[in-house]
C-alpha positions in Angstrom: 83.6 -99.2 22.7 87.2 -100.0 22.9 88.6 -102.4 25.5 85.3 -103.6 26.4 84.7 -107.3 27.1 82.0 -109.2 25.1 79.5 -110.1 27.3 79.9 -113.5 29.0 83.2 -113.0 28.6 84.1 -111.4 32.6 86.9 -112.4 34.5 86.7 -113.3 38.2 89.1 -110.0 38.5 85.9 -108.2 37.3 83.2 -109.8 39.7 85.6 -109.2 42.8 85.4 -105.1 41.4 81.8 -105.3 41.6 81.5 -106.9 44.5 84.0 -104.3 46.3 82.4 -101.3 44.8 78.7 -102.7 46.0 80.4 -103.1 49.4 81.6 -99.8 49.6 78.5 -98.2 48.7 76.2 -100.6 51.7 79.1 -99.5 54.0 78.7 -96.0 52.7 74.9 -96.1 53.3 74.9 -97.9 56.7 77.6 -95.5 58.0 75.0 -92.4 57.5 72.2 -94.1 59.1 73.6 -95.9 61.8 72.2 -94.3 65.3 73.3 -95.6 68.5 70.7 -97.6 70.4 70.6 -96.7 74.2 68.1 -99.0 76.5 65.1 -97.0 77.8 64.3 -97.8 80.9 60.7 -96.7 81.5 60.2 -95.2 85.3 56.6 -95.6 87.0 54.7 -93.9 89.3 55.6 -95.9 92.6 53.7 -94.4 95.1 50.5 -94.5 93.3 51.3 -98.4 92.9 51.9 -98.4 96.6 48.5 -97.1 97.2 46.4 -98.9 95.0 48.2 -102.1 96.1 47.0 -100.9 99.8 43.3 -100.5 98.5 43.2 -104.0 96.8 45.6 -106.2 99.3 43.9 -108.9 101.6 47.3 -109.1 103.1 49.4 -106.8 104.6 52.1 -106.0 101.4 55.9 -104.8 101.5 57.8 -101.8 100.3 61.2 -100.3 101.3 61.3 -97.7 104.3 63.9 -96.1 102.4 64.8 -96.5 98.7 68.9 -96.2 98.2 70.5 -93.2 96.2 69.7 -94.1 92.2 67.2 -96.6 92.7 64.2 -96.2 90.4 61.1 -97.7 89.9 61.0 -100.2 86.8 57.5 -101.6 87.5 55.1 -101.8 90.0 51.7 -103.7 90.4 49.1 -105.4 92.0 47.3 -108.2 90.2 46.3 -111.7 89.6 48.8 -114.4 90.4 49.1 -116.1 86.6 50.8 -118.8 88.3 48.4 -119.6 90.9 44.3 -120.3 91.3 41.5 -117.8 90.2 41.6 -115.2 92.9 45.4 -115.9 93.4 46.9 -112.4 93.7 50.3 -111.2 93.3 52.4 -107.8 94.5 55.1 -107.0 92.5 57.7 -104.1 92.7 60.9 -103.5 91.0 63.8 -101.2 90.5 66.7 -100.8 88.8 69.6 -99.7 90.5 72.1 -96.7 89.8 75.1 -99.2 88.9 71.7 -100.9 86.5 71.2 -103.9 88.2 68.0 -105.4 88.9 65.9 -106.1 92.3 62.5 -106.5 93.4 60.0 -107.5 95.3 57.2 -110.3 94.8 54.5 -111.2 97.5 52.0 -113.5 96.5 49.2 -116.0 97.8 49.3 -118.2 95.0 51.0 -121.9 95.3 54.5 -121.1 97.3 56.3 -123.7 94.9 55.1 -121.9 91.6 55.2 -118.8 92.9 59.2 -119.7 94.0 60.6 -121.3 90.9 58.8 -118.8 89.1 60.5 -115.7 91.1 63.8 -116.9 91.6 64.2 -118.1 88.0 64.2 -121.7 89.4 67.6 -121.0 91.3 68.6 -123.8 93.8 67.8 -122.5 97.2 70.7 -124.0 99.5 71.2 -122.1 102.7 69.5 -119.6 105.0 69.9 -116.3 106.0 68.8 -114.6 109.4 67.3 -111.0 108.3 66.7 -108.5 110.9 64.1 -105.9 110.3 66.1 -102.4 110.0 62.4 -100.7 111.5 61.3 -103.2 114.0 64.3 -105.6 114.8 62.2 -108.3 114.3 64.3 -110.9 112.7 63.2 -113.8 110.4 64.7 -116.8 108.9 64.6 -116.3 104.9 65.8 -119.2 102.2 68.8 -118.1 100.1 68.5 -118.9 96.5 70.9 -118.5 93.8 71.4 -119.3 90.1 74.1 -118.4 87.6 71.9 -118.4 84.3 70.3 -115.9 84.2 72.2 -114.9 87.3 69.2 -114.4 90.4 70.0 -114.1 93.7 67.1 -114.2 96.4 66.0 -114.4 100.0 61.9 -116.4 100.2 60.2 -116.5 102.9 56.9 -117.8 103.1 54.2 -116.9 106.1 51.0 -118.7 105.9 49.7 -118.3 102.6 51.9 -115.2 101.5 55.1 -116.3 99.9 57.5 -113.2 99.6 60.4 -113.4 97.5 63.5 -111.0 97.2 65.4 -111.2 94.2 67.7 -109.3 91.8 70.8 -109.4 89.9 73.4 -107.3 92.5 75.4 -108.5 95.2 74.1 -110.4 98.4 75.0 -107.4 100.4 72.9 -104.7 98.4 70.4 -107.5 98.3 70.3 -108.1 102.0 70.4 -104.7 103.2 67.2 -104.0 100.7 65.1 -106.8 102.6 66.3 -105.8 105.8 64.5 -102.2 105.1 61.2 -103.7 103.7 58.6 -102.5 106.3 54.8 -103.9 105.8 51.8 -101.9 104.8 48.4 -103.0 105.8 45.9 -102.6 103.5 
């Protein structure tokens, strides 16, 4: 065994050639298995949310008349408010947009100050914004609420006991033109 070192007797020369030729292999290794990981974005059935929300509201619920080009359903659901009292119930509808931003829809009758922070992601709510009804030209005075982190914009409104909050992460425009084609649906 000619030019072999004695044990022990390893330079630093010959750890950084084992340490390059352990590299190489992991980098060999993680360069077969890598697979690129895409988001899944699970759809739902909407309109079969729509409906059972009409069977189980006590108050009369919103949905858009008219869902833009690409939108699709992310979630959808009627149940009870977690941040309200026992028999609190919430509706809750969202989508995700064709550029894959985020907005939706959140009715509840549990307490409106919960119910708000909780929604807008506890965005400062600053100003108001005069929404006309694209349907019934019935306009409404909403609360405008942003924050940066995690960036939520939002129009509240609250009527009686009903708190409705419109929220997402696209621009005020897209936002405003998605509550003004919200139409109620009695139950």
């Amino acid at each position: 065994m000619a030019g072999r070192k004695p044990r022990g007797r390893e330079t630093a020369w010959d750890m950084i050639l084992s340490m390059a030729a352990v590299t190489a292999t992991v980098g060999v290794i993680m360069l077969l298995a890598w697979r690129p990981q895409q988001e899944v974005v699970q759809s739902v059935d909407y309109p079969a949310a729509v409906e059972n929300a009409k069977l189980s509201a006590i108050w009369p619920i919103f949905i858009p008349s008219e869902l833009p080009e690409g939108y699709r359903a992310t979630s959808a659901r009627f149940e009870p408010e977690s941040y309200g009292d026992q028999g609190d119930v919430r509706w809750l509808v969202g989508f995700q947009t064709q550029a894959g931003e985020y907005i939706s829809i959140w009715q509840s009758d549990g307490p409106a100050r919960k119910v708000i922070a909780t929604a807008t992601n506890n965005a400062d709510c600053e100003g108001t914004e005069l929404i006309t009804n694209n349907k019934s030209a019935v306009a409404s005075i909403w609360q405008k609420c942003e924050i940066a982190k995690p960036l939520t914009r939002s129009f509240v409104q609250t009527n009686g006991a009903v708190t409705t909050v419109v929220a997402g992460t696209v621009q005020w425009a897209e936002l405003l033109e998605f509550a003004q084609s919200l139409e109620q649906v009695s139950p």
